[in-house]
N, C-alpha and C positions, 0 to 999 in steps of 0.2 A: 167067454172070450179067452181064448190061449196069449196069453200075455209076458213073455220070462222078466225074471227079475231084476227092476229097475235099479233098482240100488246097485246091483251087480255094472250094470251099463252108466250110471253117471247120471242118466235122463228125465228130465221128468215130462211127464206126458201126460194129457187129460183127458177121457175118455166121456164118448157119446155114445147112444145108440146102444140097444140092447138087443137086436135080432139081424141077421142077413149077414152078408159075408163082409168082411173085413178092409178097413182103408186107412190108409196113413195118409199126412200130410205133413210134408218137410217143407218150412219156408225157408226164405232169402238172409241174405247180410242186414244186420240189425232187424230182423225180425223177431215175433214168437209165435209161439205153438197157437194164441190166443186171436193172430192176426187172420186165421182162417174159418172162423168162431160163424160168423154168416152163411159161407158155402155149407161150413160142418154141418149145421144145424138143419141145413135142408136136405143132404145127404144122409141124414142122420135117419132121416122118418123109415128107412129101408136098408140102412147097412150099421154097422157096428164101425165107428170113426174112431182113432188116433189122433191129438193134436200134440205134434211130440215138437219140445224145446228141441233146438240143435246144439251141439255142443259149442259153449261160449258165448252162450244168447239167453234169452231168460232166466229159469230156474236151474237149469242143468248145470254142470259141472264144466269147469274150467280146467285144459289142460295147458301144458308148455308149450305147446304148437300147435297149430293148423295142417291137418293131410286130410287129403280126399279119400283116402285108404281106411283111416284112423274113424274117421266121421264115420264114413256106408258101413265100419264093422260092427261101430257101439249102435250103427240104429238099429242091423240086422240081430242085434242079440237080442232084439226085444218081440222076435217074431219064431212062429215054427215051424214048420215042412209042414207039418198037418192041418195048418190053419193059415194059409198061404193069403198075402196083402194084397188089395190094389193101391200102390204105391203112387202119391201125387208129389213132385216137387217142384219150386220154383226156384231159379237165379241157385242162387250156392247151394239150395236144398233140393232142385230138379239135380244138380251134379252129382252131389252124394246119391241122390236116387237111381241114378244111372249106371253110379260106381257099384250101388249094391245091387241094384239086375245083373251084371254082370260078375259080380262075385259070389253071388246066393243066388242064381235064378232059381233053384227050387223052394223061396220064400217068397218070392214074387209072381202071382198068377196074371196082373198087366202089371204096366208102366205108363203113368203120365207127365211128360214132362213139358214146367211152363217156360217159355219164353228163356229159354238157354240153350243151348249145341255146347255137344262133346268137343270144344276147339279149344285150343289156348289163346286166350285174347290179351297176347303181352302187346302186339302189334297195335292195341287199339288204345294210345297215350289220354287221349280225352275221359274215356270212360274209365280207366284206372284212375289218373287222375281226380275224377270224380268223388268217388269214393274215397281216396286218400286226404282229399279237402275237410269233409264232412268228419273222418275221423278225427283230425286234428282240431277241427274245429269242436266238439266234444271233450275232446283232451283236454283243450285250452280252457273250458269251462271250471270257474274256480267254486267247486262245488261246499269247501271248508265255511266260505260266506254267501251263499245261495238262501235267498229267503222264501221265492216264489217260484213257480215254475210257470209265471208268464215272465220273469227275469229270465229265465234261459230262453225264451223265443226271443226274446229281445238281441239275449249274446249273442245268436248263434243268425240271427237276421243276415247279418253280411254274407257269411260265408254259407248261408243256405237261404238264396232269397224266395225258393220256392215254399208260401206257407201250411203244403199238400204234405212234401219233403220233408220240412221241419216238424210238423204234428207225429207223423209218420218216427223220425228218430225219438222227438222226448217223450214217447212210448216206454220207451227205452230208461228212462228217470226215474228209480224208483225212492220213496220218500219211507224209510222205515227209524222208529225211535231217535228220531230228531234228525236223523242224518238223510244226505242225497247221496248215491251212488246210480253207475251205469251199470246194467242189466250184463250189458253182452262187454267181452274180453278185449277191448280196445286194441290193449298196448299189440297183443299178440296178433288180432285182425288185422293191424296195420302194419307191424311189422311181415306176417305172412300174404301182404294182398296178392301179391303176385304170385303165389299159391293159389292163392280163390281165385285168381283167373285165369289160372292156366288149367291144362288136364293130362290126371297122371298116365299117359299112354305106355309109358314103360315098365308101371306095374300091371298094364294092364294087356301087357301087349301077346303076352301066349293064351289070354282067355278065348272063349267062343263068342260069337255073337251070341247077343240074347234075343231067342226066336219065339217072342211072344209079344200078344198085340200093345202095342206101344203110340198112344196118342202124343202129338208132338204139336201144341199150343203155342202162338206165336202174336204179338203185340203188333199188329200195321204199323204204330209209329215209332218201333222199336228196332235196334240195329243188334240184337242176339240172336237173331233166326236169323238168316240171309241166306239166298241161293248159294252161294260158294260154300255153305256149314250141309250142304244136304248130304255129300258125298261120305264125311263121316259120321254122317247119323245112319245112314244105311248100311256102312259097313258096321256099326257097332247094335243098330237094332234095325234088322232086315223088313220088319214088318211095322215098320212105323208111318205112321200118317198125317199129316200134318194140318192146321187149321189155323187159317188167320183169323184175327176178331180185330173186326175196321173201329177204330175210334180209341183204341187202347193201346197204349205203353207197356213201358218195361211192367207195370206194377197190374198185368192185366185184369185180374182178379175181384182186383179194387174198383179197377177204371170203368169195369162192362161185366159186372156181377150175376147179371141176368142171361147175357148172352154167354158168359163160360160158363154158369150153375147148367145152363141147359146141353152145353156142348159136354160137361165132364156127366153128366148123370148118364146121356147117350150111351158114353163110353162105359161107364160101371152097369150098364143093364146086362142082366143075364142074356145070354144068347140062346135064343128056344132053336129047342133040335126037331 
């Protein structure tokens, strides 16, 4: 596996699969490398998998800010020309994966991305909002006198009464040499949100499209695909196709495991000539 060096990139990454061609997978806001560990595993039996931390979330390295630029460069440093990815990301990590098709497309042989469009979603209050809640509500978490980590389902009940959403964050809670600390980079996540949902068009605005096949996965009960986001997904990847999966949310992966394992394998099957 052509791998560069991680230490060099910040990232930590886990690796599956020891034959067939190569796949990364970039997750979401408050995710890890670890949350794709099911799909990987079955992708695994035929390709050579990646489950790579994103920067400011798991193991990886924490910087002073959040850019979409900053993120697609540290992940592209972990790949080659000559051993080109199929690149999967969802939510913040379908972005970066999109940011780096188009600024390395000769690292990336496809592109799949989950349930997010290349748009800025300042306009949409609810869904940032969202996210900003959930942060603060973790912040607020007084983890100095934390004894249990069913005490933090409990804190965080209010402000996350989904308990899908909440398993889903104290993921996140790691419990080392007596101490609790949070996984991914709060203060800077939440000060940068409106980073993580916007997109950076303006560094990106003299690149080419990226003209290779590009699957475009999308949640039925989710509002990050919508007919109004097609027009810049096809100016930014011409050859993209898109697929709904009915019964599934923002979180599609999780929600319809079987119905995307079989829609993303379609996509990474070799093409016989």
């Amino acid at each position: 596996m052509v791998l560069n060096d991680r230490a060099r990139t910040g990232l930590h990454v886990t690796t599956l699969g020891e034959r067939g061609p190569l796949v990364a997978f970039c997750h979401g806001l408050f995710g890890q490398g670890k949350n794709w560990t099911t799909v990987a595993k079955a992708v695994a039996e035929d390709h050579r998998v990646l489950l790579v931390d994103m920067p400011h979330h798991g193991r990886s390295e924490w910087v002073d800010h959040f850019d979409y630029v900053d993120v697609a460069d540290r992940v592209a440093a972990l790949f080659d020309a000559n051993d080109p990815v199929a690149l999967v990301g969802h939510s913040m990590g379908g972005k970066a994966a999109m940011v780096l098709a188009l600024r390395h497309p000769e690292l990336v042989e496809r592109l799949c991305v989950v349930d997010v469009s290349p748009v800025d979603y300042q306009a949409y209050e609810g869904e940032r909002g969202e996210f900003a809640g959930y942060i603060d509500a973790m912040l607020a978490l007084d983890l100095a006198t934390l004894e249990h980590r069913r005490d933090a389902d409990a804190a965080l009940a209010d402000a996350v009464p989904s308990r899908t959403v909440r398993s889903f964050l104290l993921q996140n809670l790691h419990h080392e040499a007596g101490r609790w600390s949070w996984r991914p980079n709060l203060e800077v996540l939440g000060r940068d949100l409106e980073v993580l949902g916007g997109w950076p068009a303006d560094a990106l605005a003299d690149l080419p499209a990226y003209d290779r096949p590009t699957l475009w996965i999308a949640g039925q009960n989710s509002g990050y695909v919508r007919d109004e986001y097609a027009g810049a997904m096809d100016r930014w990847f011409p050859r993209n196709r898109r697929v709904v999966i009915k019964g599934a949310g923002h979180w599609v992966h999780s929600e319809q495991p079987e119905v995307f394992l079989e829609v993303l394998q379609r996509f990474l099957a070799p093409v016989e000539s």
